[in-house]
Each structure stands twice: as C-alpha cells, then as structure tokens.
C-alpha positions in Angstrom: -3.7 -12.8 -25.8 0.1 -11.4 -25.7 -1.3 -8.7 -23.7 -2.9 -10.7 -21.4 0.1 -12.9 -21.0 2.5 -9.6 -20.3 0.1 -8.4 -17.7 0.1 -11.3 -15.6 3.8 -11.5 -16.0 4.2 -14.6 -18.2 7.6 -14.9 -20.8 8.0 -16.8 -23.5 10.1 -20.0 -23.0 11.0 -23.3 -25.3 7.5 -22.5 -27.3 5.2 -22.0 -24.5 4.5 -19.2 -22.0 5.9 -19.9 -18.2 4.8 -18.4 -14.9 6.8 -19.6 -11.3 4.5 -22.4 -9.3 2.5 -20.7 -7.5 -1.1 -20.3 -6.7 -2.0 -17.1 -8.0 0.1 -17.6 -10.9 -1.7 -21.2 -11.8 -4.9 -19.4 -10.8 -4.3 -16.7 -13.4 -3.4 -19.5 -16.4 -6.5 -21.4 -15.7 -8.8 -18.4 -15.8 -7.1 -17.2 -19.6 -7.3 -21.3 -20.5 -10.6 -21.3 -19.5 -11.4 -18.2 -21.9 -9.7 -20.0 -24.7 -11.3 -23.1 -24.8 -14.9 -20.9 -24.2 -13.5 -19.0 -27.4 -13.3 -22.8 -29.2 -9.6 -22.8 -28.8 -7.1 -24.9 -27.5 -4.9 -24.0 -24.1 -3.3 -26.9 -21.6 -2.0 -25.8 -18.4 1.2 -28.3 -16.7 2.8 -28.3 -14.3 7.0 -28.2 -15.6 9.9 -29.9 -13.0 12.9 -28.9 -15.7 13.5 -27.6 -18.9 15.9 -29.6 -20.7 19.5 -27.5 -20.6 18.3 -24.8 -18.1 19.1 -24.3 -14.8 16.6 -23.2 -12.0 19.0 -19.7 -12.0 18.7 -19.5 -16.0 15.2 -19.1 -15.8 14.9 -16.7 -13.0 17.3 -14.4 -14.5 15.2 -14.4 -18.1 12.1 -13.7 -15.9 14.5 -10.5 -13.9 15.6 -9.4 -17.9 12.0 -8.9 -18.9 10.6 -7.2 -15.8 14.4 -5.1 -15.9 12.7 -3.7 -19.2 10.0 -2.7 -17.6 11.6 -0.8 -14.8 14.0 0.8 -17.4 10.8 2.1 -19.3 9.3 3.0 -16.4 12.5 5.2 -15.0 12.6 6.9 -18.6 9.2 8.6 -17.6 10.7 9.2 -13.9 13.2 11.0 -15.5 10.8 12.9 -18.2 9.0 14.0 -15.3 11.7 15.1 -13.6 13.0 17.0 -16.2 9.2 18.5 -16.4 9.7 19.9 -12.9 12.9 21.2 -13.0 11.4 24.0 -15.3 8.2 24.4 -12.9 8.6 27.7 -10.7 7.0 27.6 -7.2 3.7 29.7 -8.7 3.2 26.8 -11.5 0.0 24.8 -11.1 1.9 21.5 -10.2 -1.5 19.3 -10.8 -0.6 17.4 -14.1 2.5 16.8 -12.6 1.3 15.6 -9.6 -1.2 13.3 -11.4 1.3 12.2 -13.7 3.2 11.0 -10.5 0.5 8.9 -9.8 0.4 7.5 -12.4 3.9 6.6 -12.2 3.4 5.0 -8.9 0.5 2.8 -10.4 2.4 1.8 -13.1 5.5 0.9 -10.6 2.9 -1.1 -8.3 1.7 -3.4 -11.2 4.9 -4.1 -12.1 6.2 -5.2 -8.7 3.1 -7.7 -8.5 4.5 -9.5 -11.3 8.3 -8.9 -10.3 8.1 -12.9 -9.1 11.9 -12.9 -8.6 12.8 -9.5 -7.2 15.0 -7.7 -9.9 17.2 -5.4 -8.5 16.3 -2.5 -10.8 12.8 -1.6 -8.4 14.9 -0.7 -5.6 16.5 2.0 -7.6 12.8 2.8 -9.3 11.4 2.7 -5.9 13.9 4.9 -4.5 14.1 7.5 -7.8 10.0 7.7 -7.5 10.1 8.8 -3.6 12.9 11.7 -4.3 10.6 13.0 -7.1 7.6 12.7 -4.3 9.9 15.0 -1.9 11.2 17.3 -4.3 7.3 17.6 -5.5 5.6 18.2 -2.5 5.9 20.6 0.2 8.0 19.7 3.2 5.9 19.3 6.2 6.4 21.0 9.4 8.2 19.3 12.2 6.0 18.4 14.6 6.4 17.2 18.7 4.1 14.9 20.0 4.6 14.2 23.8 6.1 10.1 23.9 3.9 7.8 26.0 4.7 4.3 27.5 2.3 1.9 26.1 2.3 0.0 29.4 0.1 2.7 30.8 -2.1 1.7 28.2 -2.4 -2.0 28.4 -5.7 -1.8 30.5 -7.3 1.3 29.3 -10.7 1.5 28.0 -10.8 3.8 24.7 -13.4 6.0 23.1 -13.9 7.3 19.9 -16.4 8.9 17.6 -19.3 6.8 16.0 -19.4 5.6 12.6 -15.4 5.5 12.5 -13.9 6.3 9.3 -10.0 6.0 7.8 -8.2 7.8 11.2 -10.1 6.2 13.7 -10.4 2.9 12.4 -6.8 2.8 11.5 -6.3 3.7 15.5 -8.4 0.9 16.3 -6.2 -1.4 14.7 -3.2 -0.1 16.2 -4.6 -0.5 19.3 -5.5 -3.9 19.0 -2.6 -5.0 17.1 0.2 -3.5 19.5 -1.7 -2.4 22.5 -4.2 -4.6 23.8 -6.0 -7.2 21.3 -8.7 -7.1 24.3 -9.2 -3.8 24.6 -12.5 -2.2 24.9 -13.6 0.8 22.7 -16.7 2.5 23.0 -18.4 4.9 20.4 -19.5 8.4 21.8 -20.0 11.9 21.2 -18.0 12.7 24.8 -15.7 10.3 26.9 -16.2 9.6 30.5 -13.9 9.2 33.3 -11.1 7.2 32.9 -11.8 6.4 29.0 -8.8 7.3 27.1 -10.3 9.4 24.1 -9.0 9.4 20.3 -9.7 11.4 17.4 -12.4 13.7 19.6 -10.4 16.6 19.8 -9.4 16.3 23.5 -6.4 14.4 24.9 -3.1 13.5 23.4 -4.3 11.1 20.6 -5.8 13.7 17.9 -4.4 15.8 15.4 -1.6 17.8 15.6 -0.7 19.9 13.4 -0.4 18.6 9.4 -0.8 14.9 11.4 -3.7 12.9 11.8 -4.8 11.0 14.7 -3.2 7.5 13.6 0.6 9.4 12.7 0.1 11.2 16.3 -0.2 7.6 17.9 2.5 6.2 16.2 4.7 8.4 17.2 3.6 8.8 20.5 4.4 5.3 20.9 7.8 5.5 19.1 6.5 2.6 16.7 9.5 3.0 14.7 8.0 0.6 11.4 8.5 1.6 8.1 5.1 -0.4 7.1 3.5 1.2 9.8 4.9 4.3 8.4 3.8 3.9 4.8 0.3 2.7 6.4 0.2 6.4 8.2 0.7 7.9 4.7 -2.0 6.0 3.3 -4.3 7.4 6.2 -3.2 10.8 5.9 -3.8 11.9 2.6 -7.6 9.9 2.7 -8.4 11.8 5.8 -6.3 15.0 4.7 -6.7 14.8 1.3 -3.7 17.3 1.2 -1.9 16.1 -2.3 1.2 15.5 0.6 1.7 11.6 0.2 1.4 9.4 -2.8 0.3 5.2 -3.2 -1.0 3.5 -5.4 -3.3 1.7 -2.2 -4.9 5.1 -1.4 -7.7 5.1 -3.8 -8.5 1.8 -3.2 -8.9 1.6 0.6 -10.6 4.8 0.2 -13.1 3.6 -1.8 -13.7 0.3 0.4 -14.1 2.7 3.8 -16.4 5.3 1.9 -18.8 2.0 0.7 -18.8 1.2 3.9 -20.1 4.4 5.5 -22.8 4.7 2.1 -23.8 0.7 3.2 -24.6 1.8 6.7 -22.5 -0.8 8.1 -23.0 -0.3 12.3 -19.9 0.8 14.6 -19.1 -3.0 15.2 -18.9 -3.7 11.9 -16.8 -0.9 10.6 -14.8 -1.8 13.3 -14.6 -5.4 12.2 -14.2 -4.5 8.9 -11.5 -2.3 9.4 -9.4 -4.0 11.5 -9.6 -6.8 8.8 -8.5 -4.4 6.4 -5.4 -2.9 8.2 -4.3 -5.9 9.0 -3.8 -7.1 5.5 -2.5 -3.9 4.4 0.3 -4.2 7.1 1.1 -7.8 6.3 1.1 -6.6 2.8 3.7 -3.9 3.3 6.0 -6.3 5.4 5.5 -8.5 2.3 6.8 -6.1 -0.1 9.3 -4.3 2.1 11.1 -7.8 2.9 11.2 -8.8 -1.1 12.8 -5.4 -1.6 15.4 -6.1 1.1 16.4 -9.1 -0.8 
C-alpha cells in the first residue's frame, strides 16, 4: 500500500495520505479505496478545504520536498552514468549505457507525472539528462533544406504512400494542423499533376540526409516549436531507429502505430487515428514544456 501511495504521488499529512484536487488524482484514490474495501478493509476518500495551522503554500512546498528527493536520487544516477562514460573510449560498445539512459529518462518521466507543483529541481534534471544525451550520441550532420512559404501550400492537394506509418502520418498531422485542416491527401504509389508528394522519394518533403520526412517539413516551414521539435525526435528514431534521440514516449507510440498496421486498419483510419494521436502528443508537450517554464 506505501508503494502504491508513493507511485501515485501521495505524502503523508496530519495521519492521512493527501493528493492536490484534481481528477486524476481523486480518480487514482478511489481506484486503491476501492481495492481496500474488496480486500475487507477500510479506506474513505474526502474532499479537505484546510488543514488546521497550514497554509495553502505550506502544503505545496512539503509536496515540492518529497518529489525534490526524488530528483536528487535520480541526478545521483545521472551523475554515476556520467562518470561511467567519461571512462568509455570511442571503440567501447556504448549499448548498456545507452539503455541505462533510458532508463533514466523513464524514471525522470514518472516522476514529472506526479511533480503536481513543479519543483524546481526537474529543470536542472531535465537539463543534466539532455547534456548526457549529446555528449552520448553522435552529432548529426548539418543539414539544408530549401525554406518554403506555407501560403503556397494552403490549397494544395497532397499525396503520400498507402498504409501510412510514423513519418507520414506525423506529416499528415502537420499539414492539417498548421497548413490546411481541409486539405486533401490521397494515398498512391505515384503522384499526379499538381499533387504535392511526401515521403515518396520525389519532391522537397522526403528525407534528407540523417532527417526524416516530418524534421524536413518542419524545417522547411521554419516551424520554430520546441514541442514540435521534441515531437520530430520522437518520429525520428521510430522511423530511423538510429539510437540518435531519446523519450520516454517512443516506445509507446511505436507500439500503438505498429498495432495499427498488424490490425489492418484502412488508410482513412490510420489517418484518423493518427492525427488523433499527434495531436495529444503536441498538447501534451505544450503541457509539460509550460509547467517547466514556471
């Protein structure tokens, strides 16, 4: 039951275990109340306005002390690890380190979810875990992708591959969300006139060197958006699979979009699907990237 209680991020306070008001926090104490009392125990879930002699700030700061435990544990194994590949030489199989990384990176994620109150400690985490992912990985080449206006684009009818995987889906979704949210894409083996083709090895919107399709659009457009920028990382290493970016999303959505393909879902339904998907993702990202700015 404590373990339970730390994973959903509950503390102990005045004899009883506290979460912040809020949905998915009440959700999660009903669902362990509800295992309790099947268990012939005895659990009772209120609703608190004020604890007598505490301030509203008094309790936030004892949730920020526990999680700023966590994040000091976690940044001892950042700096284990760090030590661990200080003493790697370039010819060194860099795998366990590599998977130890993303470990690291899980670990960070699950504490985040429960970080209700933002402690300031995850910026530094967050920041400490990305310098170990650059000084780990190799440095990609610089690539130029020609800039396009995406007025000439408002209109355009698009074409793309069937059965759409990670790339193009996650183009689709760019298009619609910050192109057109009308346009028109059609799924074929060759484009015809005046369709503007992605991912089909022809025209500007395909890979380019170490990018995939959905990085080359993004910049080609100048999106300058970190979240759209974290959501190109995502897509390049599932359709890359080159060990060169590290989430904790990536073998999640990867999993969704390969069930999808094994399920047989039709090209309007991936496309459904997907667009569903990247959308939450995004909003997700904006989520987390505006608590961090806090």
């Amino acid at each position: 039951m404590w373990r339970r209680l730390r994973r959903i991020g509950a503390i102990a306070l005045s004899g009883v275990q506290v979460l912040p008001d809020r949905d998915d926090c009440l959700e999660s104490f009903q669902w362990l109340a509800r295992e309790v009392r099947q268990a012939n125990g005895e659990a009772l879930v209120m609703r608190v306005e004020q604890f007598e002699g505490m301030s509203h700030q008094s309790i936030v700061n004892k949730f920020r002390e526990v999680r700023r435990e966590d994040y000091t544990e976690l940044e001892t194994k950042i700096a284990e690890l760090e030590k661990a590949l200080g003493v790697v030489d370039e010819m060194s199989d860099r795998a366990p380190i590599q998977e130890t990384l993303e470990k690291l990176y899980k670990h960070h994620a699950e504490i985040r979810q429960i970080d209700f109150f933002d402690c300031p400690e995850q910026r530094e985490v967050a920041a400490r875990l990305k310098q170990l992912t650059q000084a780990l990985l190799p440095q990609s080449p610089v690539v130029t992708i020609a800039p396009q206006e995406i007025e000439h684009y408002r209109n355009a009818q698009w074409v793309t591959r069937p059965q759409p995987h990670v790339d193009r889906l996650a183009c689709i979704w760019l298009i619609r969300r910050f192109i057109n949210p009308k346009a028109v894409i059609h799924y074929r083996k060759k484009p015809v006139a005046h369709e503007i083709p992605f991912d089909m090895h022809i025209g500007e919107f395909q890979h380019q060197g170490n990018l995939c399709t959905f990085e080359v659009m993004i910049k080609a457009f100048d999106l300058d958006d970190a979240d759209l920028q974290t959501i190109g990382e995502i897509v390049h290493e599932i359709d890359l699979r080159d060990g060169l970016y590290v989430h904790p999303q990536i073998a999640g959505v990867d999993a969704l979009l390969r069930g999808w393909l094994l399920a047989g879902f039709a090209d309007s339904a991936l496309e459904a699907h997907g667009i569903a998907l990247f959308e939450g993702l995004y909003v997700a990202c904006m989520q987390d990237a505006s608590k961090a700015t806090v």
